[in-house]
C-alpha positions as CSV (number, residue, x, y, z in Angstrom):
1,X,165.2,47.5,-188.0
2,X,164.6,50.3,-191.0
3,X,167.3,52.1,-191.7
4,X,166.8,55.6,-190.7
5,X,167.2,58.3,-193.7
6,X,169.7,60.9,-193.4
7,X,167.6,64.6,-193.1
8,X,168.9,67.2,-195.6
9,X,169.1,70.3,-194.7
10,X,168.2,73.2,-197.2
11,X,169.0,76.8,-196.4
12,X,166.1,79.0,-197.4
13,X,168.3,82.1,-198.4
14,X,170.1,79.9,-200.7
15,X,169.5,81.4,-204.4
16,X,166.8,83.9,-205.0
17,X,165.5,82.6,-201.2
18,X,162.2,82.5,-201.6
19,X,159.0,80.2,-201.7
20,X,159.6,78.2,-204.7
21,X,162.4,76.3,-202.8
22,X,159.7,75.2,-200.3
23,X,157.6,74.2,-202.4
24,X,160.0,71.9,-204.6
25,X,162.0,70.9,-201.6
26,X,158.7,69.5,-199.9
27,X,157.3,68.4,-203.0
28,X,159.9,66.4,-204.3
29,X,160.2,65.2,-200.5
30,X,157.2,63.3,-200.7
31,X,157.8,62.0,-203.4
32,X,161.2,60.4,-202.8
33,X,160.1,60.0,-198.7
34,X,163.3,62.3,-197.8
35,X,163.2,63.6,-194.6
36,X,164.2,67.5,-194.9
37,X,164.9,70.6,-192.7
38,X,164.6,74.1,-194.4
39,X,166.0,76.6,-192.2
40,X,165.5,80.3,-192.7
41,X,162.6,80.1,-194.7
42,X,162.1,82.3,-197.0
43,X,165.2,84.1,-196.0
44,X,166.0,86.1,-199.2
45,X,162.5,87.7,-198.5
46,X,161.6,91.2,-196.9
47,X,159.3,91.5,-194.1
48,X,160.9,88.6,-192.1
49,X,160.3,86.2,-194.7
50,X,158.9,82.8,-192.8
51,X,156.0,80.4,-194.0
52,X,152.9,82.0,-195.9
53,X,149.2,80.8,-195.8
54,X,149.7,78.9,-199.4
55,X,153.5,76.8,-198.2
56,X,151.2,75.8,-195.0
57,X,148.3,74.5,-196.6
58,X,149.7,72.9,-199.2
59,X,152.6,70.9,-196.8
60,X,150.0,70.1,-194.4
61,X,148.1,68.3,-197.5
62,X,151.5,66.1,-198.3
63,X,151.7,65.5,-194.7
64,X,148.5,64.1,-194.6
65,X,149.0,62.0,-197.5
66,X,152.1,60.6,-196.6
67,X,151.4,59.9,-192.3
68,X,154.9,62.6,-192.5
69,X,156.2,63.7,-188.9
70,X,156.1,67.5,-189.2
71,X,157.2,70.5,-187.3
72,X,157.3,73.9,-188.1
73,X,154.0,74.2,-189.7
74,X,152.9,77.0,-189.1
75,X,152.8,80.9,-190.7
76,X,155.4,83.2,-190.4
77,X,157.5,79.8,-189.1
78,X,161.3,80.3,-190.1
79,X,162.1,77.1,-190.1
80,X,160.0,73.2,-190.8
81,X,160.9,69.8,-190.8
82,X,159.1,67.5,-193.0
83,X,159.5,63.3,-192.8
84,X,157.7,61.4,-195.2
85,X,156.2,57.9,-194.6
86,X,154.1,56.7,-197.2
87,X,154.8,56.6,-200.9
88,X,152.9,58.4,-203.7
89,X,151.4,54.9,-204.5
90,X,150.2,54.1,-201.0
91,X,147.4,57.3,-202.0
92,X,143.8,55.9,-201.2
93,X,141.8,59.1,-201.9
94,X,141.1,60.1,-205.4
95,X,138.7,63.0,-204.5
96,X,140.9,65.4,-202.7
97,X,139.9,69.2,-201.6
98,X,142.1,71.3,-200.5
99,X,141.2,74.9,-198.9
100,X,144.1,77.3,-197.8
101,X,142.5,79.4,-194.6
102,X,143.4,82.6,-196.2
103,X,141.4,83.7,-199.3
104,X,144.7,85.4,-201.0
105,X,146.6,82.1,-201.2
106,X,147.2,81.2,-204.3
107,X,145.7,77.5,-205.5
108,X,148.0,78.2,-208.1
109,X,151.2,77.7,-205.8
110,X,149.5,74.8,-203.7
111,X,149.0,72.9,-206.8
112,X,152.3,73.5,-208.0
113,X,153.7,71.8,-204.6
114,X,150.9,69.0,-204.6
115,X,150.7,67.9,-208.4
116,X,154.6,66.2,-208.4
117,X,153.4,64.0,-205.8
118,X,150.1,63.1,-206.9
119,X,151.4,62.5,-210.3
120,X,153.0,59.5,-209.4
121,X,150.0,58.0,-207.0
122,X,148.6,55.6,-209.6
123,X,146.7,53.1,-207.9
124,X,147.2,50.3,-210.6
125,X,143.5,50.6,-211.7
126,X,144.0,53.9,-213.8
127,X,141.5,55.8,-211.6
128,X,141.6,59.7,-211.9
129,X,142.1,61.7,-209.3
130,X,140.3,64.8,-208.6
131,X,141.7,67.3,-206.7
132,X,139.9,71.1,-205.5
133,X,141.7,73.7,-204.4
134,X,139.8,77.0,-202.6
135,X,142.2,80.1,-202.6
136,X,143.2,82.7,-204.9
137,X,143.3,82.5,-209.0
138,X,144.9,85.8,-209.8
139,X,147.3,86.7,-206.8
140,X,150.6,89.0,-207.1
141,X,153.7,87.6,-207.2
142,X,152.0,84.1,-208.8
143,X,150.9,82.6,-212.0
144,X,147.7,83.0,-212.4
145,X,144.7,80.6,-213.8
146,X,145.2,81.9,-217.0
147,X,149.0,81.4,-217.2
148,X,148.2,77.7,-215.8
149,X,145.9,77.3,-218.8
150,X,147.3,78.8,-221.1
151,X,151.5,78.0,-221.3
152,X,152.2,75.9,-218.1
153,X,149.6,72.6,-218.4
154,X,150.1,73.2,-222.3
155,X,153.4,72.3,-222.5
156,X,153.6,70.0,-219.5
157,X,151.0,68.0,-222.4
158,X,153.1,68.7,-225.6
159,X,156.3,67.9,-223.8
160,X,155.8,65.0,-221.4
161,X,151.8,63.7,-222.4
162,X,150.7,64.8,-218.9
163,X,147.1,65.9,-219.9
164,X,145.3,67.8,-217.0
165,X,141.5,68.4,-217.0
166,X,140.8,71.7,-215.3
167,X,138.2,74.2,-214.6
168,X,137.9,77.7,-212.9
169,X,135.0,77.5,-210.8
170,X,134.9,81.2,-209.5
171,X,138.0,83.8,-209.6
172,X,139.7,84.5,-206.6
173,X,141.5,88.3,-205.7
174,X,144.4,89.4,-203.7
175,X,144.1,93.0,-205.1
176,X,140.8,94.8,-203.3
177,X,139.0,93.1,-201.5
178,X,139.8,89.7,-200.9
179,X,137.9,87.1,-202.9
180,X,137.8,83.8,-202.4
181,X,138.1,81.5,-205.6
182,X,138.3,77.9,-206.3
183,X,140.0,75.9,-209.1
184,X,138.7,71.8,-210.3
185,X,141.2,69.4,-211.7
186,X,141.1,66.1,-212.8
187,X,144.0,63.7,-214.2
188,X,145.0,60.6,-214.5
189,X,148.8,59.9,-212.7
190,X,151.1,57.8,-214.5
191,X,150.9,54.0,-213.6
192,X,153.2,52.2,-211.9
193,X,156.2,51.6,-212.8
194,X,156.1,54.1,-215.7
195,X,158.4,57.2,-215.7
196,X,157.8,60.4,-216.7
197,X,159.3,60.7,-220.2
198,X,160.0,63.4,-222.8
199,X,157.4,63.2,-225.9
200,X,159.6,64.2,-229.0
201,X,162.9,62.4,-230.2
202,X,166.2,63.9,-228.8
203,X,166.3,66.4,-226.3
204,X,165.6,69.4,-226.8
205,X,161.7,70.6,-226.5
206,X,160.4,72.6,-229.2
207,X,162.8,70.6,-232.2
208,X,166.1,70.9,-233.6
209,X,167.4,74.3,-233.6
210,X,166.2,75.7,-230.6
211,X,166.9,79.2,-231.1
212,X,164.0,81.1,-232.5
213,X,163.3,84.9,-233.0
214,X,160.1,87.3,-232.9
215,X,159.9,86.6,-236.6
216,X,159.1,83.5,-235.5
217,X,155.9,84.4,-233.8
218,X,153.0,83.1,-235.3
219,X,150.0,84.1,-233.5
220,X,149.5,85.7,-229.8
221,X,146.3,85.4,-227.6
222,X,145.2,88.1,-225.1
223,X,143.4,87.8,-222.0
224,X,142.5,91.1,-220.4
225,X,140.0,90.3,-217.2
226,X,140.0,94.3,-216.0
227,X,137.2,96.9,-215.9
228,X,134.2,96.9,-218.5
229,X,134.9,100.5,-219.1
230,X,138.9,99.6,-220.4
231,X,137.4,97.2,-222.8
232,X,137.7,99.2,-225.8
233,X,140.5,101.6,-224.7
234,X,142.5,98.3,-223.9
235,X,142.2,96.4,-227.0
236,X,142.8,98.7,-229.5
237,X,146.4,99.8,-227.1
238,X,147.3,95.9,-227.3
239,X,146.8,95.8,-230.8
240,X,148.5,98.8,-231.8
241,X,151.5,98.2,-229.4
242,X,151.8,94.4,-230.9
243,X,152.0,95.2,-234.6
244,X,154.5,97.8,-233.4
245,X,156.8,94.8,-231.5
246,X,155.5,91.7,-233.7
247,X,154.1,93.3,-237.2
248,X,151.1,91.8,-238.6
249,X,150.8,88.7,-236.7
250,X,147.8,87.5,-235.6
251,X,146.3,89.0,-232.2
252,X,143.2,86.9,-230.5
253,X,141.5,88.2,-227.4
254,X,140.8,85.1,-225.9
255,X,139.2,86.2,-222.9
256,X,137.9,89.6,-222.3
257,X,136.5,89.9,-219.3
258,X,134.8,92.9,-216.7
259,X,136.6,92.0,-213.5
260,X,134.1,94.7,-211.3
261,X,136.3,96.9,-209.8
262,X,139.2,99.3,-210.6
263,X,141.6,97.3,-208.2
264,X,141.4,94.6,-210.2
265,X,143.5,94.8,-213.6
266,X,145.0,91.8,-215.3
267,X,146.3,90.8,-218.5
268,X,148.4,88.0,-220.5
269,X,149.8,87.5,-223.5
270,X,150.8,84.2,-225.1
271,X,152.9,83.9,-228.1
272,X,153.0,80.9,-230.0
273,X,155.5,79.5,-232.6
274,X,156.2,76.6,-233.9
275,X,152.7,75.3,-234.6
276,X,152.0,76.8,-231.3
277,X,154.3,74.1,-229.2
278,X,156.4,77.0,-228.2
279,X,154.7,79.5,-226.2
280,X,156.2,82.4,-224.0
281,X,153.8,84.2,-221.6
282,X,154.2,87.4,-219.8
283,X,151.5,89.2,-217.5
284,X,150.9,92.2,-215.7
285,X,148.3,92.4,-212.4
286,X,147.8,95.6,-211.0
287,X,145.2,98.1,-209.5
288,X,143.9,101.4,-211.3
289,X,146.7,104.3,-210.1
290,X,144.8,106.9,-208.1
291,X,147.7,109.4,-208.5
292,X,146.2,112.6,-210.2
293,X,147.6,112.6,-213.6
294,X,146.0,109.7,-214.3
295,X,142.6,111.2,-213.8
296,X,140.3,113.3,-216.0
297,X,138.1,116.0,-215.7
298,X,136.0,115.4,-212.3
299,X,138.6,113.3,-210.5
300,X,137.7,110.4,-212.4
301,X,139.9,108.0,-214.2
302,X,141.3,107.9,-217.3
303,X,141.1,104.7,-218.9
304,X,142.9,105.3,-222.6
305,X,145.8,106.7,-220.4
306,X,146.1,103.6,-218.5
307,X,144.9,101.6,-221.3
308,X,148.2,102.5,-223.4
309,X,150.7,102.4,-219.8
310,X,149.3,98.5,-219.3
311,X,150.0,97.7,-223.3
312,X,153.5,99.3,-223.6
313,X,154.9,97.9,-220.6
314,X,153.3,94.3,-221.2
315,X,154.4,93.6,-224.7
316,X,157.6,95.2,-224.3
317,X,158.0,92.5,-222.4
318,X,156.7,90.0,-224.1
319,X,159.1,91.1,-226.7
320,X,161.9,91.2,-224.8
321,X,161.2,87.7,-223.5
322,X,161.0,86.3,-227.3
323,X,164.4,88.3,-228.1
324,X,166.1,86.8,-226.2
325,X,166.5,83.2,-227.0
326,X,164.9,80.0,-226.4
327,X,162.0,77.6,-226.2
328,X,159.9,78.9,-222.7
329,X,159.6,82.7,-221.1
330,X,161.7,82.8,-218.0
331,X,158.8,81.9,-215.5
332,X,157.9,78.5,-217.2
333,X,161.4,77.5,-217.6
334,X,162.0,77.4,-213.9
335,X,158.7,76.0,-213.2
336,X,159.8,72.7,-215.8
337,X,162.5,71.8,-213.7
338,X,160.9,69.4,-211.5
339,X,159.4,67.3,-214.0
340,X,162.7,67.4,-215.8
341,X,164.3,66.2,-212.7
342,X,161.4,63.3,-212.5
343,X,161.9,62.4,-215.9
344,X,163.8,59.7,-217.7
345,X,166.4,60.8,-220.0
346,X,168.1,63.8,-221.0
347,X,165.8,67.3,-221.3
348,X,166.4,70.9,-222.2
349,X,163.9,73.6,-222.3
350,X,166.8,76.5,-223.7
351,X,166.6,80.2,-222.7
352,X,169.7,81.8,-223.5
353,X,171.4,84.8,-225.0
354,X,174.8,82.9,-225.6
355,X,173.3,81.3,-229.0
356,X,176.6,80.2,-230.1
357,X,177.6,78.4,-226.8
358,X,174.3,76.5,-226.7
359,X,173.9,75.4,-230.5
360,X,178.1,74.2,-229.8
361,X,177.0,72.1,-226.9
362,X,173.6,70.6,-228.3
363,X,175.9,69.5,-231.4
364,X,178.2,68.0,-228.8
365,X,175.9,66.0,-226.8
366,X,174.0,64.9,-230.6
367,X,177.3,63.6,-231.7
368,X,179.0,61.8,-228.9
369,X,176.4,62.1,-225.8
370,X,178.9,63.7,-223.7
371,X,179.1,66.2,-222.4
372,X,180.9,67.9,-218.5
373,X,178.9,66.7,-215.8
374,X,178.1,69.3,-213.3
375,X,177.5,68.9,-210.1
376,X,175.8,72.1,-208.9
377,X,177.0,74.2,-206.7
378,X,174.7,77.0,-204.2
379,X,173.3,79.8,-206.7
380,X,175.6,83.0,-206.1
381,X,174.6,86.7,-205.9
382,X,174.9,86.7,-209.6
383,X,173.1,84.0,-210.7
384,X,170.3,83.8,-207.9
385,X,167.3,83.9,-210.5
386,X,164.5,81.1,-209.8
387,X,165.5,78.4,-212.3
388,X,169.2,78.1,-211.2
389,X,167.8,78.0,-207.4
390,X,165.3,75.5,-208.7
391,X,167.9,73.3,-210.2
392,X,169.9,73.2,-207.3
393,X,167.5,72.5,-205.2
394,X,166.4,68.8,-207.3
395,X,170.2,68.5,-207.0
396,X,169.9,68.3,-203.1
397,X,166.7,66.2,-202.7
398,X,167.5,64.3,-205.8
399,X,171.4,63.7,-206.0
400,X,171.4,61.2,-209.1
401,X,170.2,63.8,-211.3
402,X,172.8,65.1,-213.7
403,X,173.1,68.6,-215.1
404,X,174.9,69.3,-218.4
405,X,176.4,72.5,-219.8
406,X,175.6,74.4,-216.8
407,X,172.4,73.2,-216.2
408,X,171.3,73.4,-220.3
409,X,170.5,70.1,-220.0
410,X,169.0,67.6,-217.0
411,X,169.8,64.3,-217.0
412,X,166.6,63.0,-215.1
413,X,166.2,59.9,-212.6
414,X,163.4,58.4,-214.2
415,X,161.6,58.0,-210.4
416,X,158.6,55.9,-210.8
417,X,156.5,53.8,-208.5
418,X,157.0,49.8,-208.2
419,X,154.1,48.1,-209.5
């Protein structure tokens, strides 16, 4: 008779008590076939918190792929169990579609909680797997397509050789009126028995000396997808603001694009350094204001106005997030940890302020490779921010994975798939 797994139990107002521990405690469930319990779901949440559209569709896909005995499952749900059977590698289908039943999920989330686990479902021949997913593409409170593209499946390449084919088939709104999108990717999971690894020698990403500056920009890329009539008025804001932050770096507007109507206002900037391995993104999705001073004559809008409000506030921002130390922007830092947890070896992907303290303990670990395990302990009030919750939360599912230097560095478990 099997022995039966222990369930762990994850509290969902642990850390900053929102979806993101979902989505990594379920993905790395099915990927380790742990049984788990999350009770008050999305507890650290307003509006009673519970299940959304995009955890539901994207757990009811891992369920299916792993025959998992599931309860819970359902929006608004404030608490889900989820027991794996199968393994990653016992994955027949290589053309998956997935479509979340409302239109304002984002496919950006559902891949995020599906790709882990589909990752390691090589099938021994090499075969790619190609995966749809039917929701939305620029959704608040999410990354967008564009952040996807542009910094996430970028590094996830330069880092760890994970190269992801993918394709916006139609953009997909949760500001206005609700707009269905849909998103193609295609990829080849690692085979079996092969880990995830990091690319570059040592461990930290982005080379030896970690800590860089806004001199250090070399180039940033704009995507503005907002009303044709900001066009102009927008672009010459971002590029005044920019050389007032960054000098005279190099500005590219990489996409400019009319997104048909005022509700609809989004825009990105990437910087790049290094040879444009390091890259720190920040974003700002909104609707036009309809508050009076920011129309003209008539009642109608003022697009310079708003035009120089989005560019200010966005690469302030941006700048801010280069200041202040590191390899990744806040928002791709935490969403690194679970491949950094699936990983073989020691990884860091540095954001700090406490320059010092971190170029102290990278010359430790270089010289002797020791360095204070930590076991980690339940984010506090103080440090409740997404990566620390996301750390602890590998910790749980994944106990073998070692944390150094208060979580600077992971110490991955190398999971792979027998062959």
């Amino acid at each position: 008779m099997a022995k039966k797994i222990p369930v762990i139990e994850i509290d969902g107002r642990t850390g900053e008590g929102g979806g993101q521990l979902v989505r990594i405690a379920c993905a790395l469930a099915a990927v380790a076939s742990q049984p788990v319990r999350i009770t008050n779901v999305r507890g650290g949440r307003g509006g009673g918190g519970g299940l959304k559209s995009q955890h539901v569709t994207a757990i009811q896909y891992l369920a299916k792929a792993t025959a998992a005995d599931v309860s819970g499952l359902s929006v608004g749900s404030n608490k889900m169990e989820f027991h794996p059977q199968l393994r990653p590698s016992d994955l027949t289908s290589r053309n998956i579609k997935i479509e979340a039943e409302s239109p304002a999920a984002s496919t950006m989330l559902i891949f995020q909680a599906v790709f882990p686990f589909l990752l390691l479902a090589g099938n021994g021949k090499g075969d790619p797997i190609r995966l749809e997913i039917s929701g939305g593409t620029n959704v608040s409170f999410s990354l967008s397509f564009e952040y996807l593209d542009q910094v996430l499946l970028p590094t996830l390449q330069d880092a760890f050789g994970i190269r992801v084919e993918r394709k916006l088939i139609r953009r997909g709104w949760s500001l206005g009126k609700q707009q269905r999108g849909k998103v193609h990717f295609r990829f080849t999971p690692l085979k079996r028995g092969e880990p995830l690894r990091l690319k570059e020698e040592g461990v930290v990403y982005g080379g030896d000396g970690p800590q860089l500056s806004v001199s250090d920009v070399e180039a940033i890329d704009v995507t503005m997808i907002v009303p044709a009539e900001m066009h102009d008025s927008l672009e010459e804001a971002l590029r005044e603001t920019l050389a007032t932050f960054f000098g005279d770096v190099e500005v590219e507007f990489k996409i400019k694009e009319d997104s048909g109507a005022d509700s609809r206002i989004y825009v990105l900037l990437v910087a790049h350094a290094r040879e444009g391995k390091v890259r720190w993104g920040k974003d700002v999705l909104r609707s036009m204001p309809k508050k009076p001073r920011d129309k003209g004559k008539g009642g109608q809008s003022n697009p310079s106005a708003l035009s120089q409000s989005i560019s200010n506030d966005v690469a302030k921002k941006l700048y801010e997030e280069v200041n202040y130390g590191g390899v990744v922007d806040e928002h791709l830092q935490d969403q690194l940890v679970i491949f950094q947890a699936l990983a073989e070896g020691r990884t860091s992907f540095p954001r700090t302020t406490a320059k010092d303290d971190l170029e102290q303990s990278m010359a430790k670990l270089a010289m002797d490779g020791k360095m204070p395990r930590r076991k980690l302990a339940k984010p506090s009030d103080e440090d409740a921010d997404h990566t620390s919750t996301a750390r602890w939360v590998v910790s749980e599912l994944l106990p073998d994975v070692a944390w150094f230097g208060n979580g600077m560095v992971c110490e991955g478990v190398g999971l792979h798939m027998e062959k």
